[in-house]
Residue, then its C-alpha position, 0 to 999 in steps of 0.5 A: x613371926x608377924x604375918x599378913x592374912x588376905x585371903x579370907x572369906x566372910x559371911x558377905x560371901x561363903x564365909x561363916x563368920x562376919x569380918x569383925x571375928x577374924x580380927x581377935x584371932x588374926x591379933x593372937x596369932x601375930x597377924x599384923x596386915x588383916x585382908x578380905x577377899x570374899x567371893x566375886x562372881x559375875x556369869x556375864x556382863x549383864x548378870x545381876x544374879x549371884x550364886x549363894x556362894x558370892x557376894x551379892x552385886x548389889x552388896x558391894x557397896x556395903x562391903x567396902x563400907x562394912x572393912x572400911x568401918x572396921x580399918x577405923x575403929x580397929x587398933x594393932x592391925x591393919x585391915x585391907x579390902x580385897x576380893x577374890x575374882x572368879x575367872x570365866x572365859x571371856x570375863x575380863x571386860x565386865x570384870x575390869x571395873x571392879x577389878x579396878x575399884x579405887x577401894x581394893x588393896x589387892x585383888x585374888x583373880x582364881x580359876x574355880x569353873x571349867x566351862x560350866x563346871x566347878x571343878x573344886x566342889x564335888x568329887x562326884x563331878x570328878x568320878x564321872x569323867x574318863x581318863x581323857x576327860x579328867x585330862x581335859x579338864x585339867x589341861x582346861x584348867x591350866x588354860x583359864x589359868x594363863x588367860x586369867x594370868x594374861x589378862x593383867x587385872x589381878x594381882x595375887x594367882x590364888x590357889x595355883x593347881x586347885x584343880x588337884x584338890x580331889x587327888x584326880x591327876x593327869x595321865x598325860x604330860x602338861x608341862x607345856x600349858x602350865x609353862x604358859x600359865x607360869x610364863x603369863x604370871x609372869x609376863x604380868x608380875x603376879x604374886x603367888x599365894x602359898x594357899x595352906x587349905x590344900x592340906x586341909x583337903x583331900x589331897x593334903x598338899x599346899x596349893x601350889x605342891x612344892x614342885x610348883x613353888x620351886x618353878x615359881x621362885x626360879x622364875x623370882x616371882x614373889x610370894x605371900x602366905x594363905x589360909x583359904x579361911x572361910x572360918x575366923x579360927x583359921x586365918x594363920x592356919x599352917x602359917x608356920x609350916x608354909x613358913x619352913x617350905x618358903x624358906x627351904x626353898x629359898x625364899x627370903x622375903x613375903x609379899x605385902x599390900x597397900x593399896x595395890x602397891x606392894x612392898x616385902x618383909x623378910x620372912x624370919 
């Protein structure tokens, strides 16, 4: 099976390997549409520093540059320039120039901070909470979703239900929040990833659960495979096994990218 891998991480943010690595692996695993999507974060508009995690703001330049280079000199495999947008509230006006940046084949907008919080980076943070606060959190989380969703700059919901990585559930029904999150993916005609590192996780489920992606395709929205990789060796990890989920579901076709205008390719 020929796949497209666009949501990988590289050292210009908190990847291990530089892009050039992921192509030898991307071709031997029948990867034939190769994306970056490296980490962008901006804690306000007049920000101009980065945590250690994200691509610097002065580097950005240079990434553009840096796939635009490899698109030239690689041959068998197409490469694409994406980023992965760390939503914050109140983020959408100084996150809209980038986001709009003639030079992105797509965008990634994610949610990884509850407030001040990341959510996905220890289990420690989640240790300390209540039963009422880890229903917050979540509830928050679902909140950021539907706002990131809303605000129309992004094309692919990375990670949908991150907030699960470390196996810390709600005790109280959230339905009707996700339903909003889910209604605004849709109002705005997001793509969602079928992101394969959750079962490389604690939780060991596929972000979103399957429950999820069911509610996604009856709402017909359109979908892509993931690996999350922020290693070259893992850029079609579980490709396969998302391909047999997607199908049992029901789902027949995969999303693709150029230059933000999308296109399908029958999943076989």
């Amino acid at each position: 099976m020929n796949h497209a891998s666009y949501h990988n991480h590289t050292h210009f943010s908190d990847g291990a390997d530089a892009p050039e690595a992921f192509v030898a692996f991307a071709k031997a695993a029948n990867i034939t549409s190769l994306g970056f999507s490296d980490h962008y974060y901006k804690a306000s508009p007049e920000a101009t520093a980065t945590p250690d995690w994200a691509l610097p703001c002065d580097a950005l330049d240079h990434y553009f540059d840096t796939i635009h280079d490899l698109k030239i000199r690689t041959k068998g495999i197409e490469i694409l320039a994406g980023l992965e947008f760390d939503w914050l509230e109140h983020s959408a006006d100084w996150l809209k120039p980038i986001a709009q940046d003639p030079r992105l084949d797509y965008t990634i907008g994610s949610v990884h901070f509850v407030g001040n919080d990341a959510i996905d980076l220890s289990p420690v943070y989640w240790q300390r909470l209540t039963e009422d606060e880890i229903n917050h959190v979540i509830r928050a989380y679902w909140t950021a979703v539907r706002d990131m969703a809303a605000s129309g700059l992004f094309d692919i919901a990375g990670h949908l239900d991150l907030v699960k990585k470390f196996n810390f559930y709600s005790t109280e029904p959230m339905d009707d929040i996700i339903s909003e999150a889910l209604d605004a993916i849709t109002d705005t005609d997001m793509v969602i990833e079928l992101n394969t590192a959750g079962w490389r996780k604690t939780c060991k489920v596929c972000y979103p659960a399957e429950a999820l992606l069911q509610e996604c395709f009856r709402r017909e929205r359109p979908v892509l495979i993931s690996s999350d990789a922020h290693q070259a060796s893992l850029v079609a990890a579980d490709f396969d096994r998302a391909r047999d989920l997607l199908q049992r579901i029901g789902y027949k076709k995969l999303t693709r990218f150029h230059r933000r205008e999308r296109f399908f390719v029958p999943i076989i």
